[in-house]
Gaussian input, Z-matrix of N, CA and C with variables (Angstrom, degrees):
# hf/3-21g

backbone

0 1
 N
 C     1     B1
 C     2     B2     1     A1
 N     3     B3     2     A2     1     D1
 C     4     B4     3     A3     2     D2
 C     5     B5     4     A4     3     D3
 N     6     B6     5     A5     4     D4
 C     7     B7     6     A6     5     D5
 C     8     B8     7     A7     6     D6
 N     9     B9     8     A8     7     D7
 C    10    B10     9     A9     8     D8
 C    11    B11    10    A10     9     D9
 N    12    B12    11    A11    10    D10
 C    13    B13    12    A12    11    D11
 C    14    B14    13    A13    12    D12
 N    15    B15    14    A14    13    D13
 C    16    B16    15    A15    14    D14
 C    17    B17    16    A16    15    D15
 N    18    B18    17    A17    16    D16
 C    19    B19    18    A18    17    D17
 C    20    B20    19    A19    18    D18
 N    21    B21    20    A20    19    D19
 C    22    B22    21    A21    20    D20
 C    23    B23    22    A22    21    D21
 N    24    B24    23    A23    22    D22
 C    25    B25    24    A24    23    D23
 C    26    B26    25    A25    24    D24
 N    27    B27    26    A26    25    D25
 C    28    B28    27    A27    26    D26
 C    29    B29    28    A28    27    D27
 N    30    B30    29    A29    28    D28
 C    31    B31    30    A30    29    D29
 C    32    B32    31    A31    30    D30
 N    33    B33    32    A32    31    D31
 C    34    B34    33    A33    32    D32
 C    35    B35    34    A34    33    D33
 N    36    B36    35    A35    34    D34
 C    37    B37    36    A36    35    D35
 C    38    B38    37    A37    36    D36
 N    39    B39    38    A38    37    D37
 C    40    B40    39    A39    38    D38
 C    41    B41    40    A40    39    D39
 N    42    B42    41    A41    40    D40
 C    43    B43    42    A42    41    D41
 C    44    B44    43    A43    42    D42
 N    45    B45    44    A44    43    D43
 C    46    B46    45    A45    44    D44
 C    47    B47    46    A46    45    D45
 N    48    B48    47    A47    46    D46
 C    49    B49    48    A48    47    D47
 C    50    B50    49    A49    48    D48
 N    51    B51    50    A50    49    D49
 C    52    B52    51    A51    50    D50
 C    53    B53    52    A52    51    D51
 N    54    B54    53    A53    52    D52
 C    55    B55    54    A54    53    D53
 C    56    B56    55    A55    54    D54
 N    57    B57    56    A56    55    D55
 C    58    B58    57    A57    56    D56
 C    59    B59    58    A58    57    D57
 N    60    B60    59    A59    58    D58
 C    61    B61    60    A60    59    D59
 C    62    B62    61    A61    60    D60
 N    63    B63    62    A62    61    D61
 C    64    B64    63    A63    62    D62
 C    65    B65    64    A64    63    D63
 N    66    B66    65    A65    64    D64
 C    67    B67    66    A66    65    D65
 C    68    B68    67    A67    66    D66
 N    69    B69    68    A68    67    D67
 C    70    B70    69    A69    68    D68
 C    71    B71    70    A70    69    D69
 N    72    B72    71    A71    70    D70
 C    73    B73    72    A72    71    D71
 C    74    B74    73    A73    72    D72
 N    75    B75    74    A74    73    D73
 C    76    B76    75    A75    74    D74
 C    77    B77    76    A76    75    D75
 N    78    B78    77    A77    76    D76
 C    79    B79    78    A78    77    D77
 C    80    B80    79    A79    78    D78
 N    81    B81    80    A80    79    D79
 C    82    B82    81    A81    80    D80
 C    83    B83    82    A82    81    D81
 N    84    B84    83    A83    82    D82
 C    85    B85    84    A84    83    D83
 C    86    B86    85    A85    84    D84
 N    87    B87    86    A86    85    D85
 C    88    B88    87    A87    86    D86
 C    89    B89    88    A88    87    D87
 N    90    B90    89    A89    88    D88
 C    91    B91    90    A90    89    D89
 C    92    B92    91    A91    90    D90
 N    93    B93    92    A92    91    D91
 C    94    B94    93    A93    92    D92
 C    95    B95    94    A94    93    D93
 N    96    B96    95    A95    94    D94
 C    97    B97    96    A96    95    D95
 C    98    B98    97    A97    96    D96
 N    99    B99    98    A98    97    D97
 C   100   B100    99    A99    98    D98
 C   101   B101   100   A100    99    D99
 N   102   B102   101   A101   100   D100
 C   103   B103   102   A102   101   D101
 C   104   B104   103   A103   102   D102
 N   105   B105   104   A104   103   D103
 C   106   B106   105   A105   104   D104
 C   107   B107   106   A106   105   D105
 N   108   B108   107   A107   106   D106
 C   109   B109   108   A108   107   D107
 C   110   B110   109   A109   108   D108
 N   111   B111   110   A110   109   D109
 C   112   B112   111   A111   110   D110
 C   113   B113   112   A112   111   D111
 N   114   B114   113   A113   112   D112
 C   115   B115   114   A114   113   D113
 C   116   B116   115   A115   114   D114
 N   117   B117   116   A116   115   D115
 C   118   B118   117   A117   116   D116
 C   119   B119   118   A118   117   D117
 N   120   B120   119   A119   118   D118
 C   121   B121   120   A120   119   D119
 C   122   B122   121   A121   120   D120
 N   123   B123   122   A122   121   D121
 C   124   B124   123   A123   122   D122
 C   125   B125   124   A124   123   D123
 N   126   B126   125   A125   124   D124
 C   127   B127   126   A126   125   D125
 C   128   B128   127   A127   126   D126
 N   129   B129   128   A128   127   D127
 C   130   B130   129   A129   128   D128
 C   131   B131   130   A130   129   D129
 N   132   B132   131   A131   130   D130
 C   133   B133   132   A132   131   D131
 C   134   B134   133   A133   132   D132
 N   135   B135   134   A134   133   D133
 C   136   B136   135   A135   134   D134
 C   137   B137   136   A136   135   D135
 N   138   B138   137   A137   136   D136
 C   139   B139   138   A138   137   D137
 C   140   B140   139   A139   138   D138
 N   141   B141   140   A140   139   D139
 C   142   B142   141   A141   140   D140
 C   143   B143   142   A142   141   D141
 N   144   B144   143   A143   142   D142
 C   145   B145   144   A144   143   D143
 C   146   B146   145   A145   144   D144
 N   147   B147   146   A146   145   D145
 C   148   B148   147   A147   146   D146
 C   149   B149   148   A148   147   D147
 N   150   B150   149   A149   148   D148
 C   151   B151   150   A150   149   D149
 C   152   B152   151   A151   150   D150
 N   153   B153   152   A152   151   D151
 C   154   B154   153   A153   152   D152
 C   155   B155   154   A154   153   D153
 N   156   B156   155   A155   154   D154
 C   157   B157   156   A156   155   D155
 C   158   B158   157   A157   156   D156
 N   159   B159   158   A158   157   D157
 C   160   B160   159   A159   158   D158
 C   161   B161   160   A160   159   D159
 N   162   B162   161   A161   160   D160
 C   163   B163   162   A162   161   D161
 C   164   B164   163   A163   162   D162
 N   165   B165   164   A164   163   D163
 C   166   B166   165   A165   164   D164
 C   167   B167   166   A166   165   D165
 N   168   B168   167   A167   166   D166
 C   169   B169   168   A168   167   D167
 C   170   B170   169   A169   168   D168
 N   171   B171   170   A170   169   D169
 C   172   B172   171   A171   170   D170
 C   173   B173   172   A172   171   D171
 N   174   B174   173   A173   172   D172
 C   175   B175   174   A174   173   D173
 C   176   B176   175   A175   174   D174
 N   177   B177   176   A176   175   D175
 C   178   B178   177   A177   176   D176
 C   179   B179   178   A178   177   D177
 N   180   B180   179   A179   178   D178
 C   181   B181   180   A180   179   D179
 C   182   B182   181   A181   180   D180
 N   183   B183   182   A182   181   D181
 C   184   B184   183   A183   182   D182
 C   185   B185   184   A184   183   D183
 N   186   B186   185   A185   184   D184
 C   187   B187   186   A186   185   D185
 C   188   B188   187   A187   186   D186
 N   189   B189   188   A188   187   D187
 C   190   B190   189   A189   188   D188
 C   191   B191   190   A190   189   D189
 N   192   B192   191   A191   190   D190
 C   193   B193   192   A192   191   D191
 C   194   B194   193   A193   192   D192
 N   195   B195   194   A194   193   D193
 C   196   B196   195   A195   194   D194
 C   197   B197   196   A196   195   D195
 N   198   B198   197   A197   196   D196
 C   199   B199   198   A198   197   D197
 C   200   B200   199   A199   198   D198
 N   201   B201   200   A200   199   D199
 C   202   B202   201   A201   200   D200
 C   203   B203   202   A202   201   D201
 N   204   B204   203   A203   202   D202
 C   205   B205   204   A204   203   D203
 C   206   B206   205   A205   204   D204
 N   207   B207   206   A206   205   D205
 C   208   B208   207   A207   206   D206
 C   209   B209   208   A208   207   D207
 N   210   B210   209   A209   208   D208
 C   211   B211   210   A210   209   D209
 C   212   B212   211   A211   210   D210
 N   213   B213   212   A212   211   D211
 C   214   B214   213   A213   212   D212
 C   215   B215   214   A214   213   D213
 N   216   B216   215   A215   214   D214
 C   217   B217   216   A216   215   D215
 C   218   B218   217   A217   216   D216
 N   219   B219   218   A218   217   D217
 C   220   B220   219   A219   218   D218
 C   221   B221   220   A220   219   D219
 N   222   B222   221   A221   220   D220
 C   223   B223   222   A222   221   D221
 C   224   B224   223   A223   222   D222
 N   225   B225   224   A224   223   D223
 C   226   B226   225   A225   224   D224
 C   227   B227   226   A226   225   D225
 N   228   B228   227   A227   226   D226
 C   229   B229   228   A228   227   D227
 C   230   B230   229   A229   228   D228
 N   231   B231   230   A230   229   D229
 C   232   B232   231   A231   230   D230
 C   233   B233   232   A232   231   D231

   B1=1.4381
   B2=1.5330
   B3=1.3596
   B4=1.4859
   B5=1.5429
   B6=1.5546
   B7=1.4574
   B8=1.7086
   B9=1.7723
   B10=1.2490
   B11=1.5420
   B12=0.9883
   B13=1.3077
   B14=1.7741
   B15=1.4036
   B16=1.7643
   B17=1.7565
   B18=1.5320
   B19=1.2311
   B20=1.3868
   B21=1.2331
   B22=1.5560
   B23=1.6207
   B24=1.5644
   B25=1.3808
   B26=1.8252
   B27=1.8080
   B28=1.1555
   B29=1.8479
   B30=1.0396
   B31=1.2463
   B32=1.7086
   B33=0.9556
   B34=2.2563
   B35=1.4798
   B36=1.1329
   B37=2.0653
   B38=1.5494
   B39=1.3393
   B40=1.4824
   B41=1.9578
   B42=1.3884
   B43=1.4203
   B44=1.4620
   B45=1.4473
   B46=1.8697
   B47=0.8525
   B48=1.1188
   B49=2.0742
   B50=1.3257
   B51=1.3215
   B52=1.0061
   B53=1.5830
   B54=1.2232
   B55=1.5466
   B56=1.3869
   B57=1.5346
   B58=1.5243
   B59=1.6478
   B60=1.4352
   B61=1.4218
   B62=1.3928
   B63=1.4963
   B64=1.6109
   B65=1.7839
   B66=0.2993
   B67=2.2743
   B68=1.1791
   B69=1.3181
   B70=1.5876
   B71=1.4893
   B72=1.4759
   B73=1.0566
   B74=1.2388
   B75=0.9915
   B76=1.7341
   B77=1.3360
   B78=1.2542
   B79=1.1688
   B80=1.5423
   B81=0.8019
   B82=1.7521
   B83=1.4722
   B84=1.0761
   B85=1.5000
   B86=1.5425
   B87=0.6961
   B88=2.2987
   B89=0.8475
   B90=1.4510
   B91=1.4329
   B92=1.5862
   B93=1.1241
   B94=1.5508
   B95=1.6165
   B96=1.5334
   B97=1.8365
   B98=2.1910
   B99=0.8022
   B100=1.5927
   B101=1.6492
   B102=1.5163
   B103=1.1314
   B104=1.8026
   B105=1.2988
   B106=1.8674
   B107=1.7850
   B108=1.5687
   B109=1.7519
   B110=1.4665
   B111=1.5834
   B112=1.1496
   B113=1.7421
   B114=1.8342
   B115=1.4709
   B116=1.1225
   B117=1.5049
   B118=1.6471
   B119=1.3750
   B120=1.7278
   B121=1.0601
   B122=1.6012
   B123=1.3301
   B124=1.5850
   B125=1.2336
   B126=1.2933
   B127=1.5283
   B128=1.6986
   B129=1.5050
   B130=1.4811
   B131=1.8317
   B132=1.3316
   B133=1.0380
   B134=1.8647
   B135=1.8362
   B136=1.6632
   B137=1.8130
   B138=1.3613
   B139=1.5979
   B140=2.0178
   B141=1.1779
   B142=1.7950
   B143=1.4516
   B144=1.5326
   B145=1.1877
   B146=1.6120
   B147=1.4765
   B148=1.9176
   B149=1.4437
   B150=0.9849
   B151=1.6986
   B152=1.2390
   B153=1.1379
   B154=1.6905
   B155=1.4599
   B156=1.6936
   B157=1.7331
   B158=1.7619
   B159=0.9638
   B160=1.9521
   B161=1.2159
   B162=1.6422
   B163=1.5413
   B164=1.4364
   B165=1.0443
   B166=1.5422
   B167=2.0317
   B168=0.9007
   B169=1.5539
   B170=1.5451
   B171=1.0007
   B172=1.6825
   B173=1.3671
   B174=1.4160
   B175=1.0674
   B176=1.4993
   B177=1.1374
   B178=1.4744
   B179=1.2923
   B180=1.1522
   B181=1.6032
   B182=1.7685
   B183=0.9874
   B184=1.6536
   B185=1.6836
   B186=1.2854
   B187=1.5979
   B188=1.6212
   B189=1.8674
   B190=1.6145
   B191=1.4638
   B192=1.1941
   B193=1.5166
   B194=1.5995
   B195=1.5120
   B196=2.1669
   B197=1.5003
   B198=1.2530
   B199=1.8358
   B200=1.3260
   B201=2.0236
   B202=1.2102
   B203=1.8789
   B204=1.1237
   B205=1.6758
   B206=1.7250
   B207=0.9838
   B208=1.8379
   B209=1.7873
   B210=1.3141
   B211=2.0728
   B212=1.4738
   B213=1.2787
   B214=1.4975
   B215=1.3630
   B216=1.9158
   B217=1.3687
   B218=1.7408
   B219=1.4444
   B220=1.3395
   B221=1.8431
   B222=1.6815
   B223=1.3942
   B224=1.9979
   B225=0.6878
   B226=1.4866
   B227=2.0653
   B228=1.1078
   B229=1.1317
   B230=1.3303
   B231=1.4018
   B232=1.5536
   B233=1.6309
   A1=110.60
   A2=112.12
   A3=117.79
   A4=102.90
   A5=110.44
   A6=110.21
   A7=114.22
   A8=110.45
   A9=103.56
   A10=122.47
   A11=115.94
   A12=105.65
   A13=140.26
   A14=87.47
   A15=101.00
   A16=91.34
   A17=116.56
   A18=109.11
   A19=129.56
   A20=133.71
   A21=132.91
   A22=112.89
   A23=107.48
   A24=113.54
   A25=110.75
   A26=102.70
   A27=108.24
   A28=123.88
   A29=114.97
   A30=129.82
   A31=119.60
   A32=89.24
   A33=102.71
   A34=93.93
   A35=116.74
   A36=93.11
   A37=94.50
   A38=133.87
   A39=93.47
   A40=97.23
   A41=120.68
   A42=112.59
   A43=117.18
   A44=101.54
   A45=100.10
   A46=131.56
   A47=96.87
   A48=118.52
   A49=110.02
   A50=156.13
   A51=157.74
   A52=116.87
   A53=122.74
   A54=150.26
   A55=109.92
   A56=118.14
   A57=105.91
   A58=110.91
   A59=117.33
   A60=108.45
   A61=127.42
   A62=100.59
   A63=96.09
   A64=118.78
   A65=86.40
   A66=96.83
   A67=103.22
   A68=115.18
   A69=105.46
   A70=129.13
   A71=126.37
   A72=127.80
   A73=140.23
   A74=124.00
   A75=118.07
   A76=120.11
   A77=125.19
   A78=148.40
   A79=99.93
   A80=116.42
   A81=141.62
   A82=106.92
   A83=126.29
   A84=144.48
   A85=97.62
   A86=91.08
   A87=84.45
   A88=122.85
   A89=105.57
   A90=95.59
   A91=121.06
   A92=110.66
   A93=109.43
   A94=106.12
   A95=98.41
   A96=91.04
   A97=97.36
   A98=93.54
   A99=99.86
   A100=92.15
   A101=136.29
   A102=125.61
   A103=131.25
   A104=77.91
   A105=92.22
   A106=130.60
   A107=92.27
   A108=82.88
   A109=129.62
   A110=118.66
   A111=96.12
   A112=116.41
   A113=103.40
   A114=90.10
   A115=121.31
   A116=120.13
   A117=124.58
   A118=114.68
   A119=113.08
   A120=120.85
   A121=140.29
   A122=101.04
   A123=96.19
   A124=135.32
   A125=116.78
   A126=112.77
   A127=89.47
   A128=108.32
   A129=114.51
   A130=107.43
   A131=146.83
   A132=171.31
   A133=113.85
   A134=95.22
   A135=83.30
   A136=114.23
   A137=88.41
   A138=117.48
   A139=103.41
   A140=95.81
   A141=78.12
   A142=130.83
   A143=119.65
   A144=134.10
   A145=107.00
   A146=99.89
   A147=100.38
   A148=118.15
   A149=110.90
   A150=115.36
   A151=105.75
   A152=115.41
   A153=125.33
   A154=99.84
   A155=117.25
   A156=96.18
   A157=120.06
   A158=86.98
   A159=105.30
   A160=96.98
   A161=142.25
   A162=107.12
   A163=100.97
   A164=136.56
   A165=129.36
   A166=100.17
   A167=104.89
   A168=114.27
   A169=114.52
   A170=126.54
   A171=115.29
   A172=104.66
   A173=139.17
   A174=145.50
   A175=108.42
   A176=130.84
   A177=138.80
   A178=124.59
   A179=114.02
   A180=125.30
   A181=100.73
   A182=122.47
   A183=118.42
   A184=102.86
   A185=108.42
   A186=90.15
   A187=106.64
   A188=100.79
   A189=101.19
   A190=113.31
   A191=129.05
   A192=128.80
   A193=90.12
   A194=98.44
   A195=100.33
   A196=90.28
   A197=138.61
   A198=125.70
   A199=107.53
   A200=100.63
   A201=94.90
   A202=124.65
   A203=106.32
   A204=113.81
   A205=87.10
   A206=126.96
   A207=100.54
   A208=105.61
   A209=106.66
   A210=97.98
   A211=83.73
   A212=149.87
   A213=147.59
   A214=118.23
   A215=81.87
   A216=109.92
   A217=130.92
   A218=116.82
   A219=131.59
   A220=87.07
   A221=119.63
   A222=117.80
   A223=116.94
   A224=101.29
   A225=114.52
   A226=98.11
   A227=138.96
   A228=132.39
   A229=111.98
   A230=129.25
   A231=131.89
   A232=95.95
   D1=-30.74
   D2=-164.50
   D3=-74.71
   D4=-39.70
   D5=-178.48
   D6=-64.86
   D7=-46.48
   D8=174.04
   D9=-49.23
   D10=-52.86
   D11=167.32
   D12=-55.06
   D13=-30.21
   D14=166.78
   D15=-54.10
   D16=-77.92
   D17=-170.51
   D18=-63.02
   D19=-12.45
   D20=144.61
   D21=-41.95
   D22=-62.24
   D23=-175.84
   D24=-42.86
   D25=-72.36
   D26=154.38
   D27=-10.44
   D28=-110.03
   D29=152.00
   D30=5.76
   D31=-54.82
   D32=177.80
   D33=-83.23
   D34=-43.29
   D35=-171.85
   D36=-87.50
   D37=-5.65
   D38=-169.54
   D39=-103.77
   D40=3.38
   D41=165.96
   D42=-75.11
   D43=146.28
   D44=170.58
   D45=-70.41
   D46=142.76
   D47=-173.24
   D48=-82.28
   D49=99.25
   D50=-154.10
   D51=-67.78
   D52=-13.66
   D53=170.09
   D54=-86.23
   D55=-50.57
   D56=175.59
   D57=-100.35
   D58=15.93
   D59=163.59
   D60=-101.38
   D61=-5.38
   D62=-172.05
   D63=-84.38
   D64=176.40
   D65=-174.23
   D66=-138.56
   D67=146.36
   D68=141.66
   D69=-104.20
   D70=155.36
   D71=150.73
   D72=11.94
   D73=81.58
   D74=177.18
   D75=-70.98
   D76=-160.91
   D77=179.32
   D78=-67.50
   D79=-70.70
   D80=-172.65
   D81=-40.57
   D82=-37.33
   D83=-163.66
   D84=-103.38
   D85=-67.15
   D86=167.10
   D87=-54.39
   D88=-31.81
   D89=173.97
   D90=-89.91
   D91=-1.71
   D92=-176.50
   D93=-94.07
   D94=-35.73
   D95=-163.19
   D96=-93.93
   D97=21.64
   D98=-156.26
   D99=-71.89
   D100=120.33
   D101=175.20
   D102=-58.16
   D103=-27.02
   D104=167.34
   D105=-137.91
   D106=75.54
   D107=-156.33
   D108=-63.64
   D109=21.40
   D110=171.26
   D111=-91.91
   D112=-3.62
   D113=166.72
   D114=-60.99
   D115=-34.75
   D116=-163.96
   D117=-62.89
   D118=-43.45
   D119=154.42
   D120=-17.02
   D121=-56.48
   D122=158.95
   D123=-49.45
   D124=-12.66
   D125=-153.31
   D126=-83.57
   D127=-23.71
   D128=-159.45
   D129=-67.91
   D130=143.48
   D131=-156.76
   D132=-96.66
   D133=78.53
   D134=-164.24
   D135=-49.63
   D136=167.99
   D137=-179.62
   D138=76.96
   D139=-19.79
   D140=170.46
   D141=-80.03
   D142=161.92
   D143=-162.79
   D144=-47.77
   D145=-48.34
   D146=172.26
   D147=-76.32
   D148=-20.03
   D149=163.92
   D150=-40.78
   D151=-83.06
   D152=-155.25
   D153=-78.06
   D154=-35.63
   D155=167.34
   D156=-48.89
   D157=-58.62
   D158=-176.95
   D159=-54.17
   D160=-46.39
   D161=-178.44
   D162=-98.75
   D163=-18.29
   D164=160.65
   D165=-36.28
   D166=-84.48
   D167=178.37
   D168=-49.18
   D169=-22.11
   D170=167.31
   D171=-93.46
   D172=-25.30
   D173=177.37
   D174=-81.43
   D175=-9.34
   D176=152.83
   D177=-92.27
   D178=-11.66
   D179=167.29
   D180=-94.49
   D181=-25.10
   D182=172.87
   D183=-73.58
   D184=-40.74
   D185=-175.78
   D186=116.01
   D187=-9.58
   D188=172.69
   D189=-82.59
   D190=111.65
   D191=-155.58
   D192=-95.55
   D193=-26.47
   D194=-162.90
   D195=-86.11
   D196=-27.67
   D197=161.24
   D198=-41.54
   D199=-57.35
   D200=-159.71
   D201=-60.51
   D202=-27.77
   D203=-168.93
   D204=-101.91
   D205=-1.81
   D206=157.22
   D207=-104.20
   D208=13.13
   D209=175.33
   D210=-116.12
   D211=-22.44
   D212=139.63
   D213=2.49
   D214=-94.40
   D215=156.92
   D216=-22.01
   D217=-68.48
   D218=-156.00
   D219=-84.11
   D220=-34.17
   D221=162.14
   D222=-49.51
   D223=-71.84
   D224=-175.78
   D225=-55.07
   D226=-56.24
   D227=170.14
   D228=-37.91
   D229=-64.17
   D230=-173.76
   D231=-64.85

């Protein structure tokens, strides 16, 4: 009896708690499912590292290759 219960106990703490599993949303996730990402874009903080990734990468998904190697560029300078 003593063991069943060890493994019940067991068993109940190691399933998820629905309160300490949830997260929210990052950046990353808005930005992927976002129907039009250059609104999301704004939210981003020019001259930082995710700045110029995030429009480097939407600007390579448009097909503008000359955005992409002048936010490169202005990346690698800072």
């Amino acid at each position: 009896m003593k063991k069943l219960i060890y493994f019940l106990f067991l068993t109940l703490i190691s399933l998820p708690h629905p309160d300490l599993s949830a997260n929210t949303i990052g950046f990353i996730e808005d930005f992927s499912l976002a129907p039009d990402r250059s609104v999301i874009l704004k939210d981003l903080i020019p001259g930082t590292k995710d700045y110029y990734y995030y429009h480097a990468l939407h600007a390579q998904n448009q097909g503008q290759h000359g955005e992409v190697e002048k936010l490169i560029g202005l990346w690698v300078k800072r």
